[in-house]
C-alpha angles and dihedrals in degrees: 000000000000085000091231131128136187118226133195123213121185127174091048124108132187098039115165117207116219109224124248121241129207104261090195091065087057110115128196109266089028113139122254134185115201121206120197149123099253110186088357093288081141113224098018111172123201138175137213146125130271099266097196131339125226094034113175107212136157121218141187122339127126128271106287091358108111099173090074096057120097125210124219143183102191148178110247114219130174100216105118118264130172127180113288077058083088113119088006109124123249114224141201130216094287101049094255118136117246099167152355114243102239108161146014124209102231119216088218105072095005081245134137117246145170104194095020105149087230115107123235115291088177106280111112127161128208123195098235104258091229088063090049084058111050089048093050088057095052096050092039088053105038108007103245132057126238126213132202116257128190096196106248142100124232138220102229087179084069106116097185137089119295132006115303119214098219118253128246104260100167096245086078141053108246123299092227108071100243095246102001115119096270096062092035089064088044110251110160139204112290087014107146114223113215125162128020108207094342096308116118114251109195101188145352106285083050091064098043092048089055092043093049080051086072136061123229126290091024111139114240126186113224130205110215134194123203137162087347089306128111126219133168123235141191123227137190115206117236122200139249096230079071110273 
């Protein structure tokens, strides 16, 4: 779901790590270099600025197959990248990586994608290098990544503003998870989510790219619209591992 992988070398001898930066010290403007192979032209270096920060994107999977999307929010950057950047590190001024180049938006659909055939046209997205690392640890360290849940399902099929938590219809088990943090902070069935600590969220994917930006047990502050009133709660994440 973050679209990252560890990987282990061995026979190999020399190696140079490159350093990790702080991607929440990125600022818009500020000056990247991306390294990558795009369309296999091996050790391809281009420049460019951080368009926007905390920018909720999804990315790959299959039609009506939601495991394989990943959710992102990334850092945008106008250096051109062009599928083959994927997995290449995105650096900043003073060779620190502040990211992994991970999707393109192709001019050809308006989708995100990570191995689309279109060339740049100068919307690039980085998976923020301070949430690579936090789920390379995990799987270095236990073998598998967690991500953040808040309990519900949601109705992606919603179009208007805000991400809606589905309705009980009779056919389905509740949408609120009996006893997960959704239902402990007292979201209910057809409840709009609208804002997470006072930023605007305008559909589904949105929330559950700012929710994957968190760890478990972080405290969120929910907007919530019922009835045509709005009330502000406060959520617990749980984790995908079951918490």
């Amino acid at each position: 779901g973050y679209d990252l992988a560890v990987v282990r070398v061995s026979g190999v001898k020399g190696l140079k790590p490159l350093a990790l930066g702080n991607s929440d010290n990125v600022r818009v403007g500020d000056p990247v270099v991306a390294i990558g192979a795009p369309f296999d032209l091996e050790g391809t270096v281009t420049s460019g600025i951080i368009s926007a920060r905390e920018r909720p994107i999804t990315a790959g999977g299959r039609s009506g197959d939601g495991s394989d999307v990943s959710y992102v929010d990334a850092l945008q950057t106008d250096a051109p990248i062009n599928p083959g950047n994927s997995g290449g590190p995105l650096l900043d001024t003073q060779g620190r990586v502040i990211g992994i180049n991970s999707a393109i938006r192709s001019a050809e659909d308006g989708t995100d994608s990570g191995t689309s055939g279109a060339g740049s046209i100068g919307l690039g997205f980085a998976i923020p290098i301070n949430q690579g690392r936090r789920v390379a640890e995990e799987l270095i360290n236990t073998g598998k990544a967690t991500h953040p849940v808040i309990g519900v399902t949601l109705d992606l099929d919603y179009a208007g503003d805000g991400a809606r938590v589905g309705t009980q219809d009779g056919t389905a088990g509740s949408p609120v998870t009996a006893g997960g943090p959704a239902d402990r902070a007292g979201i209910r069935a057809g409840d709009v989510i609208t804002q997470v600590d006072g930023r605007p969220v305008h559909s589904g994917e949105e929330l559950i790219v700012r929710t994957r930006a968190h760890r478990p047990g972080d405290r969120l502050s929910l907007t919530v619209e019922r009835g045509g009133r709005a009330r502000t709660l406060t959520l617990v994440l749980g984790s995908s591992g079951g918490d």
